[in-house]
N, C-alpha and C positions, 0 to 999 in steps of 0.2 A: 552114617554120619550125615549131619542136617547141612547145607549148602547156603552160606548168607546170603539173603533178600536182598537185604539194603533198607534201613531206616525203620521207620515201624507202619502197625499193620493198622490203621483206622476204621476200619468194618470190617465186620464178620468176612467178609470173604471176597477172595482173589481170583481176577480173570488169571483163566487158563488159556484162553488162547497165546499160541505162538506163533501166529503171523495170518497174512493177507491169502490164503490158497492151503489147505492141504496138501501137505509134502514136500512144501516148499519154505526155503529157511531165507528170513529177513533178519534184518538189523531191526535192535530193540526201537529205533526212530522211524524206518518203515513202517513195522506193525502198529507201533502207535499214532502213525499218521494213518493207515490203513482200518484201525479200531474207531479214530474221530470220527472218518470219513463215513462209517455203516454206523453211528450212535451207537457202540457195545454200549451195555452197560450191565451189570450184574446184580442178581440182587437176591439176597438169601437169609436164611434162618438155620443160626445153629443148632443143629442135632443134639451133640453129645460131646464131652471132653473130658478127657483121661489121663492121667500123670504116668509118666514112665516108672518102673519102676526097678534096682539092681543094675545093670549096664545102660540103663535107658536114661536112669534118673536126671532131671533138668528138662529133659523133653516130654511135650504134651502130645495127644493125638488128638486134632479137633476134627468132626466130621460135623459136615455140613449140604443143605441142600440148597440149591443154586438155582437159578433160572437165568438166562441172559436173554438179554431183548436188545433190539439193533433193528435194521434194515440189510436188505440185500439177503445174504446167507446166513444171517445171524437172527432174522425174522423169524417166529414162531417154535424156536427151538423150545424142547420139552425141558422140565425140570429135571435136573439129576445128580447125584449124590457126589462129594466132592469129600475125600478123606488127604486130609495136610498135618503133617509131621511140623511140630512148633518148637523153637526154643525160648524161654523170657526170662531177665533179670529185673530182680528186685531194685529197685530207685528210692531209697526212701520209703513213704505210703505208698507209693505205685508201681506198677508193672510196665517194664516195656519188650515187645515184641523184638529180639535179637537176630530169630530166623524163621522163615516162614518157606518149606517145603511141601509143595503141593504135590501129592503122591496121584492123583486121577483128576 
């Protein structure tokens, strides 16, 4: 079962970090003042995208590669493959991004 994001998803792809330190757990306003503070910023190109299908149906599987660049320990990280479990409803002519679970 997909876990709601909140709101929608405007670029291909979503930091995965989850706070200031491995192993150590912050409030979503920490890490986000902790991510301003080293300029994360992510940036990527979608791979490949897949509809669920039989008990999946509604959900997509996007994979995608990633790169994030920053300062501090977020400097010169390598590029790497990020696979995200999606859910989207039809609007009209358009689609919007309902859940976005980042699986790696």
């Amino acid at each position: 079962m997909l876990k709601p994001a909140g709101g929608l998803v405007g670029a291909c792809c979503s930091g995965g970090v989850t706070g200031a330190g491995a192993g150590r757990e912050t409030s979503p306003s920490a890490a986000a003042a902790a991510l301003a503070a080293e300029q994360v910023e992510n940036r990527g190109v979608v791979l490949a995208i897949t509809r669920g299908e039989g008990p999946a149906r509604g959900e997509w599987v996007v994979v995608t590669r990633e790169r994030t660049l920053g300062k501090g320990p977020y400097a010169g990280l390598p590029a790497t493959m990020h696979v995200t479990f999606a859910r989207v409803l039809r609007l009209g002519s358009a689609w919007r991004v309902a859940e976005w679970a980042p699986q790696s």
